[in-house]
C-alpha positions as CSV (number, residue, x, y, z in Angstrom):
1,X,20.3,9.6,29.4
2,X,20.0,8.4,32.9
3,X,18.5,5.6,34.3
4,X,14.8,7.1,34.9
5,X,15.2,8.3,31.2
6,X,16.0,5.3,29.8
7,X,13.5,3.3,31.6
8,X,10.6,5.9,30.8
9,X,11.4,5.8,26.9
10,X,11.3,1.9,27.2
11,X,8.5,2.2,28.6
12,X,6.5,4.7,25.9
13,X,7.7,2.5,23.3
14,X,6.1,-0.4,24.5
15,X,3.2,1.3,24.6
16,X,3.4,2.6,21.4
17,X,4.2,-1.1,20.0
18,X,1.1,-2.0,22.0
19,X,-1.5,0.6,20.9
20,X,0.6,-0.2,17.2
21,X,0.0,-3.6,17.3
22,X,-4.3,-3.1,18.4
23,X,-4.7,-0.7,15.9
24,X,-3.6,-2.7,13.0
25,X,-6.5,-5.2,14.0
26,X,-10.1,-4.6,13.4
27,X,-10.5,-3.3,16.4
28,X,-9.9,0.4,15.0
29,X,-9.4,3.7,16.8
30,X,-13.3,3.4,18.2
31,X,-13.0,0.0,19.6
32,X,-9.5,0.5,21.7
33,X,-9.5,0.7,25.3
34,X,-6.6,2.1,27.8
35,X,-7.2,-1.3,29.4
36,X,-6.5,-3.2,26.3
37,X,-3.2,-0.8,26.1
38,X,-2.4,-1.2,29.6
39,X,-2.8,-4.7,29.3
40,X,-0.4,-5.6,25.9
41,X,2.0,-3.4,26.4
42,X,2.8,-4.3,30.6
43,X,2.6,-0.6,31.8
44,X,-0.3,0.9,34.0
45,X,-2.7,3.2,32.6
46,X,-1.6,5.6,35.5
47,X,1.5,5.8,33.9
48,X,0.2,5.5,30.4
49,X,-2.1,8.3,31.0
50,X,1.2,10.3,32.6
51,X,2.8,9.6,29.3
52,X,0.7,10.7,27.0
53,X,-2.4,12.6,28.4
54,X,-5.4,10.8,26.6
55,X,-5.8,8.2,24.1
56,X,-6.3,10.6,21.2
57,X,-2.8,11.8,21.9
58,X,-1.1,8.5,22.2
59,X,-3.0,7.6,19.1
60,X,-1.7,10.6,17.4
61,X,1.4,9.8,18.6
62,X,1.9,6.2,17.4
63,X,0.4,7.9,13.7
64,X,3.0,10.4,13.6
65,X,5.7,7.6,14.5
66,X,4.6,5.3,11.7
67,X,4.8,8.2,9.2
68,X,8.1,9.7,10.6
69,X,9.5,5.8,9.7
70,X,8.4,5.8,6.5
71,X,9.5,9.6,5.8
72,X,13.2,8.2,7.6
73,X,13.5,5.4,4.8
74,X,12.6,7.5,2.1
75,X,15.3,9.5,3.0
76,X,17.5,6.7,3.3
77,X,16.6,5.7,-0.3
78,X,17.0,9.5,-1.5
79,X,20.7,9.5,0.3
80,X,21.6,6.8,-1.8
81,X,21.8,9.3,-4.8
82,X,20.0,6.5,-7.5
83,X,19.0,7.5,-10.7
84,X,15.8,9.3,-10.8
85,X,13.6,6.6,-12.3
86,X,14.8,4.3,-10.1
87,X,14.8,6.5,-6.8
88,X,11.2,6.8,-7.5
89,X,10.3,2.9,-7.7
90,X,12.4,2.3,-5.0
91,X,10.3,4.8,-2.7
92,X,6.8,3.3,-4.5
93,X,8.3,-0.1,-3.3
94,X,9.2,0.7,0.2
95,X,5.8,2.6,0.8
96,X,3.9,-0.6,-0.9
97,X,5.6,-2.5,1.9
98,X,4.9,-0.6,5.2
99,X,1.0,-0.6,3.6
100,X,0.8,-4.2,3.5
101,X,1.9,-4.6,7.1
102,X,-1.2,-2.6,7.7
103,X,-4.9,-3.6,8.2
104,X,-7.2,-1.9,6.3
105,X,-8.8,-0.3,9.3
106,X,-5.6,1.0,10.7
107,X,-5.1,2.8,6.9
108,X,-8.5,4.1,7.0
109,X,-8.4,4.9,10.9
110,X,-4.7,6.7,10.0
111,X,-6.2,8.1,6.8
112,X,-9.0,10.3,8.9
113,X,-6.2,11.5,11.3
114,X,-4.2,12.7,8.7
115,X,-6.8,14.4,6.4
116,X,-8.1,16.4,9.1
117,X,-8.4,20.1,8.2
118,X,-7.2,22.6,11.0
119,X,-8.8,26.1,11.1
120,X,-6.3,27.2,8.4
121,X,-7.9,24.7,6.3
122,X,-4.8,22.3,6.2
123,X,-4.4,18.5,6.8
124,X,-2.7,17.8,10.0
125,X,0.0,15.6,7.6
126,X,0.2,18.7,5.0
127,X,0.8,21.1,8.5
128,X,3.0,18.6,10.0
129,X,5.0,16.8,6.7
130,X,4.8,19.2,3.9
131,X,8.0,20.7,4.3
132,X,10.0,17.3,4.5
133,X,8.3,15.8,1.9
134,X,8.3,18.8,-0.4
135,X,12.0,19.3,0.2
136,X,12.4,15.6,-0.9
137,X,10.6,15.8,-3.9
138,X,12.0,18.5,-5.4
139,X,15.4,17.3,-4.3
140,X,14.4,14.1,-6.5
141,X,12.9,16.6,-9.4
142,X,16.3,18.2,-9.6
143,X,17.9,15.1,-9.7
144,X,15.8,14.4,-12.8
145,X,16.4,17.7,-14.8
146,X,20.3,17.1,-14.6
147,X,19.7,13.7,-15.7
148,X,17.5,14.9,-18.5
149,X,14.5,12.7,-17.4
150,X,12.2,16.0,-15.8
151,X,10.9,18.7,-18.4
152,X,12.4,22.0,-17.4
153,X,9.3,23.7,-18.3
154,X,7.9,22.5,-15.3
155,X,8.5,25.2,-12.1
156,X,9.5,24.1,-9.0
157,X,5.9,25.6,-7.7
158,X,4.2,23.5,-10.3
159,X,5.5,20.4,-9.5
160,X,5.1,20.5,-6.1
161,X,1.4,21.5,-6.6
162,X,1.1,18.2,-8.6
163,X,2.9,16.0,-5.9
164,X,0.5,17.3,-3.4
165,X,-2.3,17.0,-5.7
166,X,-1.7,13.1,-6.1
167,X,-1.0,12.6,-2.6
168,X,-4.0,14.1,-1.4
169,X,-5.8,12.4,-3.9
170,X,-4.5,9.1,-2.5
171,X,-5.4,10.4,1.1
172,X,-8.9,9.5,0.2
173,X,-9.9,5.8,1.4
174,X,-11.8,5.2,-1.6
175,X,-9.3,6.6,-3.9
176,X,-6.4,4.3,-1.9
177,X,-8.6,1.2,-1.8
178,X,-8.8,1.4,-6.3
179,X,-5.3,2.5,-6.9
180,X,-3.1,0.3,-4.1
181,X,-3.0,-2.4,-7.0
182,X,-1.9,0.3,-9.7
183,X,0.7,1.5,-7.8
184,X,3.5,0.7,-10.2
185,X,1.8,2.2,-12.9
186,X,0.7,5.6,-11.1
187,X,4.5,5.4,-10.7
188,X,4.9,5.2,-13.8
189,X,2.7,7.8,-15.1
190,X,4.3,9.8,-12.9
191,X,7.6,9.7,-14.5
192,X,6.3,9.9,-17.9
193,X,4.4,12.7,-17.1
194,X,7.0,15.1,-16.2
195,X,9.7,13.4,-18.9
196,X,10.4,16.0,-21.7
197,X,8.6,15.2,-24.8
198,X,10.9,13.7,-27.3
């Protein structure tokens, strides 16, 4: 990377951190300015607006970033080869943390992006994440069938029908705002629900 490189990424990060740091305020994605970007982060709009086009993009932008960091650590936690059970709380934990570092207006500002249907009728995070986060999953359900702890009755299909079931379920702001508190126990259900009866 040379110099120009180097100094160009530093300087779309800090705007990234910036627009980061005003959307997890009350201000929300209606109420944030260039100015107020320009401003926090140090960097000129000019060069903001050279970066990233429009505010909608750099917003997009610093969405996708906060989900590819999540996605990342769950990774992390899935390299780590726990047992099932406990590969699952540990990703329920991680995901309770980065959603208390948030506002509630960045969620539900976040929430809106995500859960945007395309022409196809797909959410830009099913267009954009499915495959990861399908590929981790089932990686984790196979995990759980050797270890005895997912029914093998339940197709690969099925279960990722249900994982995307409950996670668009939990796209929904007023869904999200009931079951934050539960999260353990949706956890929880989760596991039992795909356990073999005994």
């Amino acid at each position: 990377m040379s110099g120009y490189e180097k100094r160009t990424f530093e300087k779309k990060r800090k705007v990234m951190d910036a627009t980061f740091d005003l959307l997890n305020t009350d201000i929300g994605v209606k109420g944030l300015t260039m100015e107020e970007i320009a401003e926090k982060s140090k960097v000129s709009k000019t060069s903001i607006f050279k970066y990233f086009g429009d505010k909608d993009t750099l917003i997009n932008e610093v969405y996708k970033d906060y989900l590819d960091k999540i996605g990342n650590e769950t990774q992390a936690i899935i390299d780590q080869n726990l047992p099932f059970e406990e590969t699952l709380i540990t990703m329920t934990q991680n995901e309770l943390e980065h959603l208390r570092k948030v506002s509630k207006q960045f969620y539900l500002d976040m929430m809106a992006f995500v859960t945007e249907r395309n022409d196809e009728g797909l959410t830009v995070i099913m267009r954009e994440y499915s495959n990861k986060s399908f590929s981790i999953m089932l990686d984790i359900f196979h995990r759980g069938r050797k270890e005895g702890k997912v029914d093998l009755k339940y197709s690969d299909e099925f279960l990722l029908v249900f994982f995307q079931a409950m996670i668009e379920g939990i796209s929904s702001p007023q869904i999200y705002n009931r079951i934050l508190p539960y999260t353990m126990e949706w956890t929880e259900l989760l596991i039992k629900g795909v356990a073999p009866k005994k």
